[in-house]
N, C-alpha and C positions, 0 to 999 in steps of 0.2 A: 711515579709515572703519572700522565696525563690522560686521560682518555681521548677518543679519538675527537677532535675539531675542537676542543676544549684547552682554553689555556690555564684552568687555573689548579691547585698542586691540588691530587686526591690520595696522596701519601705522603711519611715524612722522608720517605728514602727518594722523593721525587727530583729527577736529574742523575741521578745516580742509574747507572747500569752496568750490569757485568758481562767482563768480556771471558769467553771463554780462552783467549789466545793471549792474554798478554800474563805475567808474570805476577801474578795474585793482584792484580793493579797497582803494583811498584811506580809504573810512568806517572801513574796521578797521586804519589801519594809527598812528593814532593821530595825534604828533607828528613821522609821518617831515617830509610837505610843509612844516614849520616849520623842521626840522630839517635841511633841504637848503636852506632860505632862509640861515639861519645861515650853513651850508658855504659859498654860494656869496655872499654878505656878506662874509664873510674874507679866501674865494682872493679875492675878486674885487679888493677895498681893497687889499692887501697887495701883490697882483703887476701892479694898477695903480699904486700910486706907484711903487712898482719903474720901471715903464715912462716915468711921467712923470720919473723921474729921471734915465733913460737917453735919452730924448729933448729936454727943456727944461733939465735940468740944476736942477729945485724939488725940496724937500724934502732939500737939501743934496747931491746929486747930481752927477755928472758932465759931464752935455751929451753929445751922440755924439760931440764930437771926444775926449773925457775918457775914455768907456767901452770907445772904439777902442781905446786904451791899456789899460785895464785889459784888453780880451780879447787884446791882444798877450802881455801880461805871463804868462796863463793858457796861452799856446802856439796860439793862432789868427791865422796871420801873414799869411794871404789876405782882403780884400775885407772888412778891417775895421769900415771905415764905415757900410759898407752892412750887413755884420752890425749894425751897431750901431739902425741904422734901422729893418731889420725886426725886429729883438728887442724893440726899445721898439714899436715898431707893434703887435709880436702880442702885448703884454703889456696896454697901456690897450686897443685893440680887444677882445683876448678876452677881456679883465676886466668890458667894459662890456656885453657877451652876456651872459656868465656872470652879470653882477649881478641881470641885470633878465629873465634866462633864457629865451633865443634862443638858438636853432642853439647847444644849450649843447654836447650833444656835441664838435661840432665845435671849437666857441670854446675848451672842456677841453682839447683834445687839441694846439690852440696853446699854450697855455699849459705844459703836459706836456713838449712840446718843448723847449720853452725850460729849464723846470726839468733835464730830461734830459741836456742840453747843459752846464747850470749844474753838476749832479752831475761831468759827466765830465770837465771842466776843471778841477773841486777834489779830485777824485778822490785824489788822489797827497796832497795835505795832511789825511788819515785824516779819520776819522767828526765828531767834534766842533767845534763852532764855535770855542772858545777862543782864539788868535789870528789869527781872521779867516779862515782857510782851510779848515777844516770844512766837509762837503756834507749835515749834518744837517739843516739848516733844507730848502733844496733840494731837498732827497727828501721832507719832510712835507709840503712845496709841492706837489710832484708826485704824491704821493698822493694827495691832495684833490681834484687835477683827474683824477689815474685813475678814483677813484671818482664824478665825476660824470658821466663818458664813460659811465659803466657805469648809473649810478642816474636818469639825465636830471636836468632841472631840481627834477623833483614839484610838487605842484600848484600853489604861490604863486609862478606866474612867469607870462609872455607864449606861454609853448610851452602850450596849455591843450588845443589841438584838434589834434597834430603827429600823425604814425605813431610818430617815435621816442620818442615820451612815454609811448604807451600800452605799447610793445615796444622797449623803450630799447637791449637787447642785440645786434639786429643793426647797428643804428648805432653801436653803442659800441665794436665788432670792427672795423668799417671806420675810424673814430675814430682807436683806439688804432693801426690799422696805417699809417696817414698823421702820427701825431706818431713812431713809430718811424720810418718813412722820412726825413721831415724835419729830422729829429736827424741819420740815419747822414747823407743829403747835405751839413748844415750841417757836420761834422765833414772830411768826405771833403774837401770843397772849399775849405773855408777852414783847414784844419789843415797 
């Protein structure tokens, strides 16, 4: 803001003002709602085949008797199966939220999980992908769904009229604190 007869900026938010009437200021914010289309196009493809590959065993995948195996291999030697079930569950469900953008928060913070758990179990095979045990990819996964826990859907989704659309960060605090819990119990219990 300016003060009165004064041109010159007396804050950093100067220019900036909020309207009570427009659409959280969607009209000024350009290409974000496109650009969170994109985002969640991405996560949403990528950590759904993920899912379908852990559940059907398509797109050259394992099946849940296969993935059981691989999360033994990883050091998760409790309730394999059924880890395997809900991981592929919460990966095409929260992908299929996140695409078409419902209860995005929430569906993000499944997906978050997952990634989180995927981090900590490659953990020990260092940062880079190079022989398959790398948690680089995993944590760009996880970021993607951080940030939409935090950013909502934006406008070009199915959440068009929600509370946490117009004020995304209360919901994105309770979000992020239920794929943190759901990580530490998936660890605690099956590790």
């Amino acid at each position: 803001m300016t003060s009165q007869g004064d041109d010159h900026q007396t804050s950093l938010l100067s220019g900036v003002e909020e309207s009570e009437n427009n659409d959280y200021g969607e009209s000024r914010q350009g290409g974000l709602g496109f650009g969170l289309l994109i985002l969640r196009l991405g996560l949403g493809a990528i950590m759904g085949a993920h899912g379908l590959q852990h559940l059907f065993g398509v797109f050259g995948g394992p099946g849940v008797g296969g993935f059981a195996h691989v999360l033994e291999m990883y050091g998760y030697h409790k309730q394999t199966t059924l880890l395997s079930w809900v991981t592929g569950v919460t990966e095409v469900a929260g992908s299929a939220l996140v695409i078409v953008g419902l209860f995005t928060p929430l569906a993000a913070a499944g997906l978050l999980g997952v990634a989180a758990n995927a981090v900590y179990a490659k953990f020990h095979g260092g940062f880079f992908l190079g022989t398959g045990q790398g948690w680089e990819f995993e944590l760009l996964l996880g970021l993607c769904a951080l940030t939409l826990i935090f950013t909502g859907s934006g406008r070009i989704s199915l959440e068009t009229n929600t509370p946490w659309r117009k004020r995304p960060l209360p919901l994105g605090f309770i979000s992020l604190l239920l794929a943190a819990a759901a990580s530490v119990v998936v660890i605690v219990l099956t590790r």
